[in-house]
C-alpha positions in Angstrom: 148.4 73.6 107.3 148.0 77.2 107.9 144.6 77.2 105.2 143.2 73.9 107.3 143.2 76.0 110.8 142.0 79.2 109.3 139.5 76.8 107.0 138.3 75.8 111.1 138.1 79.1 112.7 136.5 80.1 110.0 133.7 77.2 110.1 133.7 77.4 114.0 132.7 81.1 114.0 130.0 80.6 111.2 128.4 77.6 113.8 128.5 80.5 116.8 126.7 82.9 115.1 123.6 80.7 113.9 123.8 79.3 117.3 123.9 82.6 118.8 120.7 83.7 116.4 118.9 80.8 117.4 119.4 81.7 121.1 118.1 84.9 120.6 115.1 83.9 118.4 114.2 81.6 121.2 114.6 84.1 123.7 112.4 86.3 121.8 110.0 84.0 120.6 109.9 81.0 123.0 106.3 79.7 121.9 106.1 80.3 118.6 108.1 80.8 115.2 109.2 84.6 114.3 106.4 86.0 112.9 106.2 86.5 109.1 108.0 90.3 108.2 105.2 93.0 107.2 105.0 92.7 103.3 104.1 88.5 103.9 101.5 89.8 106.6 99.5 92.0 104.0 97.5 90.1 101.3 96.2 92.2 98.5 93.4 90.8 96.0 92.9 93.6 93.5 89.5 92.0 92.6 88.0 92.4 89.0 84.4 93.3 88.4 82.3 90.0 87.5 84.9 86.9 88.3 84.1 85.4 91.3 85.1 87.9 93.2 82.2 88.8 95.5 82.1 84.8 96.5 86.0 84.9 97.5 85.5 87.8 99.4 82.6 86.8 101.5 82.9 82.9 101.7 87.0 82.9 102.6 88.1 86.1 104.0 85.3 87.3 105.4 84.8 83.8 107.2 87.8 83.0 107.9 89.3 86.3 109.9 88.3 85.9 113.2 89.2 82.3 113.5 92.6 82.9 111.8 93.4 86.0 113.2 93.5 88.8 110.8 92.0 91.7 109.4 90.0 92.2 106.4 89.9 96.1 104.8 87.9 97.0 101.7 89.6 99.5 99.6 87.2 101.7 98.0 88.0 103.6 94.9 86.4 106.8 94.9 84.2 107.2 91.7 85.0 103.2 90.9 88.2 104.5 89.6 91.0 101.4 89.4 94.3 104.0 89.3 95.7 106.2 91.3 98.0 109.2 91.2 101.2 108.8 92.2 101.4 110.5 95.4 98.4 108.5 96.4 100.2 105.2 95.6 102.4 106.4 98.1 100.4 107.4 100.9 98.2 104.1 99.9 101.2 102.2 100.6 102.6 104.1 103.3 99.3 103.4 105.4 99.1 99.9 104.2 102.3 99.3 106.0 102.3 101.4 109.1 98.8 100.5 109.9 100.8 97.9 112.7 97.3 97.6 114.4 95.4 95.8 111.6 98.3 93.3 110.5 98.1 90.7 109.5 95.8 92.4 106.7 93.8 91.4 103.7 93.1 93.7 101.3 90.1 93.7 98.6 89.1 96.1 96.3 88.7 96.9 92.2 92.3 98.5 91.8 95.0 98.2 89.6 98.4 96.8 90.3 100.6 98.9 92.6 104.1 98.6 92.3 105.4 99.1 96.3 109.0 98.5 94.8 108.8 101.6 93.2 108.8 103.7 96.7 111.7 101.2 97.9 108.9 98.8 99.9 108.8 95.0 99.3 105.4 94.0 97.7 102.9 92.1 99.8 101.3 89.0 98.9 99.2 89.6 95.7 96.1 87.4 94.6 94.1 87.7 92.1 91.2 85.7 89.9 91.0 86.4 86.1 87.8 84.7 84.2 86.7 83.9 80.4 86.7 87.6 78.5 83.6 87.4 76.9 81.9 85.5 79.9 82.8 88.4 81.9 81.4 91.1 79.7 78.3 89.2 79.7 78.2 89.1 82.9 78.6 92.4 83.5 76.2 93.3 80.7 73.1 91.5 82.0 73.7 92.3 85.4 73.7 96.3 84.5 70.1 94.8 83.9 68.9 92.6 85.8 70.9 92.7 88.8 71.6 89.3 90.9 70.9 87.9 93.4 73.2 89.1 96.4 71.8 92.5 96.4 67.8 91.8 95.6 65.7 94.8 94.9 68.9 96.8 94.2 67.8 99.3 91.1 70.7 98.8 88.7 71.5 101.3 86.2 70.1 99.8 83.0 67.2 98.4 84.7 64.4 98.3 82.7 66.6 98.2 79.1 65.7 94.6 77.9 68.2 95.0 75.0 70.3 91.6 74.5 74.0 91.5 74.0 73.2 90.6 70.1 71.2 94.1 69.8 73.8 95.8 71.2 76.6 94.6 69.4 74.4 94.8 66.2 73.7 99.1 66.4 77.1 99.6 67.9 76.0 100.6 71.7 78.1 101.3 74.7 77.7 98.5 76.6 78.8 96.2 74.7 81.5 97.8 73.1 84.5 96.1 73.0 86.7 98.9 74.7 84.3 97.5 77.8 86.3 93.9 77.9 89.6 96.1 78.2 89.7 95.2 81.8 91.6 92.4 83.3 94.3 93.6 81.3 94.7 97.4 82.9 94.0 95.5 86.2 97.6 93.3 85.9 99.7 96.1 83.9 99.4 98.5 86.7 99.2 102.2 86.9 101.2 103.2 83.5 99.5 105.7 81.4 99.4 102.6 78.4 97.6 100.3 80.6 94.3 102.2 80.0 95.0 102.6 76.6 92.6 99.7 74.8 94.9 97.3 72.6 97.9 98.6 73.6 100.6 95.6 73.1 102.7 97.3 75.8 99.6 96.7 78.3 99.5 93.3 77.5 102.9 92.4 78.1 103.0 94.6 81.1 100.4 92.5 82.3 101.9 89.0 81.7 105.4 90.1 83.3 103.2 91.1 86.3 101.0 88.1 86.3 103.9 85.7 86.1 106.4 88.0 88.3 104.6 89.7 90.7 101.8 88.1 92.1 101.9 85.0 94.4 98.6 82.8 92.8 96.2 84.0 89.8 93.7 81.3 89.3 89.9 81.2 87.4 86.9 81.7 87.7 85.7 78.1 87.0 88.5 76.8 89.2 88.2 78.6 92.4 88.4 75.7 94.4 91.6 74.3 92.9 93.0 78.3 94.0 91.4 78.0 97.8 93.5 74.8 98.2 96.7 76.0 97.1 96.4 79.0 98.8 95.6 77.0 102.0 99.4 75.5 101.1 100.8 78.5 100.6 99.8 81.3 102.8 98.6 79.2 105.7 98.6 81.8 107.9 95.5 83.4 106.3 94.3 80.4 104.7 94.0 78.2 106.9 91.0 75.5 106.8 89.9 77.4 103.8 89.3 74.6 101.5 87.2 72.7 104.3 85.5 75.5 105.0 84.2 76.0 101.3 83.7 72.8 100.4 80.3 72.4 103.5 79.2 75.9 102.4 75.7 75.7 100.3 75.2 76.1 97.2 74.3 79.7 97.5 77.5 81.2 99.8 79.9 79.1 97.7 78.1 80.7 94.3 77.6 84.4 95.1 76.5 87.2 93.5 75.3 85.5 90.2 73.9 87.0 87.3 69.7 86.8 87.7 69.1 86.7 83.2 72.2 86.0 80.8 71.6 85.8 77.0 74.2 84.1 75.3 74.9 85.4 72.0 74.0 84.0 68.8 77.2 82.5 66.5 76.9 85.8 64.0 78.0 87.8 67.1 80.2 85.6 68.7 81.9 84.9 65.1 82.3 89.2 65.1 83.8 89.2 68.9 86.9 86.4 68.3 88.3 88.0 65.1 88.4 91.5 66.9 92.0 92.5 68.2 90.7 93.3 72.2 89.4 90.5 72.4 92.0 88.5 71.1 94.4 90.0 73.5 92.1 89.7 76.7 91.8 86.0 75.7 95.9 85.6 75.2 96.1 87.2 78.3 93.5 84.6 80.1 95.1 81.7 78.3 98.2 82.8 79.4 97.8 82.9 82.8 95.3 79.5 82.7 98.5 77.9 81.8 100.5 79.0 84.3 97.6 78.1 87.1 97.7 74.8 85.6 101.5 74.4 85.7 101.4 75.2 89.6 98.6 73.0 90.3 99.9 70.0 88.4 
């Protein structure tokens, strides 16, 4: 008897205090729901060179801020550096989450995982987009020559150097060495000193504890669309009307930023590229986190 009337009181203050939290959410917020706590009002996409990125950018966030309400900040590495020291992690996230004025915020730039639960701060919303290794190499290699054709007129840096990807790779060049595909990988491992280091196993699991634990949505290049909707789901407050929005764009705003000249390579080269170990790890990497796009999606 004396278990059933303490069992009551018990249940009876339990009811009180949601009812008294509702009452004071109400109070506080009589038009609206509580507003989302500072780490789910900052989306960070640490964009990759050469994935889509440039389209995301401009055709969703940049589009979509005014009529959904929040702001869009580039973060600009100095020197096209994607790490940071670790006192500039910290004043990177300290600003990121004290700059009240610009929340809700969406962050872009070509920077590496950062960890805010290593200075005691909940992670924001992370985003990212991965795409074919070798594709992207390509993609950047050509366009080191040829440019594209968001920026026309631009003078790239190997303007001028009509040497194919098969050339290259043939003499051994810079370019299109495979230490240059090391990339999406360093991007998901984060700011360790192995994530730099090319092949490093370490990196690559790094990277796929990140990708499966840390970030929000990682889709592909070749399935951006299939990314826009679920984000629409997910983060509605940012995404809102997204996948409307790029599905009447024009053929040129929803594609970006492509390549003017690619070359594909011939199968001698392309034979070299899959039995070498970066690639092979790039590619586990980009298979891995395919499949786990294609498990949310489904």
């Amino acid at each position: 008897m004396l278990w059933t009337k303490r069992k009551t009181l018990y249940s009876i203050g339990i009811s009180v205090t949601i009812l008294f939290l509702f009452i004071f959410t109400r109070k506080k917020y009589p038009n609206s729901v509580p507003p989302w706590p500072t780490s789910n009002n900052i989306v960070i996409y640490n964009r990759i060179p050469k994935t889509g990125s440039t389209t995301f950018t401009n055709a969703i966030a940049y589009d979509l801020y005014k009529e959904n309400g929040f702001n869009v900040l580039h973060v600009n590495m100095t020197k096209n550096r994607q790490v940071m020291s670790l006192p500039d992690q910290y004043v990177f996230i300290n600003n990121v989450t004290t700059w009240t004025e610009r929340l809700p915020a969406f962050y872009h730039g070509h920077v590496a995982y950062i960890d805010f639960t290593r200075f005691g701060v909940a992670n924001p919303i992370y985003i990212n987009i991965i795409r074919e290794p070798l594709e992207r190499l390509l993609s950047h290699y050509y366009f080191l020559r040829y440019g594209d054709n968001f920026r026309v007129g631009l003078k790239r840096s190997r303007a001028g150097n009509n040497e194919t990807f098969d050339e290259c790779y043939s003499r051994g060049g810079k370019d299109c060495d495979m230490k240059q595909m090391w990339m999406q990988i360093p991007y998901f491992c984060g700011h360790y000193h192995f994530c730099t280091e090319v092949g490093s196993a370490e990196a690559l699991k790094m990277a796929k504890q990140n990708a499966l634990e840390k970030y929000l949505l990682v889709g592909t290049t070749d399935r951006m669309r299939d990314m826009i909707a679920l984000l629409e789901v997910t983060v509605p407050h940012f995404f809102k009307g997204a996948l409307g929005h790029f599905d009447q764009l024009d053929e040129n705003r929803a594609h970006l930023r492509y390549t003017k000249k690619k070359i594909p390579p011939n199968e001698q080269t392309l034979s070299m590229i899959r039995r070498d170990e970066v690639y092979k790890m790039e590619r586990e990497f980009y298979d891995f986190v395919r499949d786990l796009f294609d498990a949310v999606f489904k």
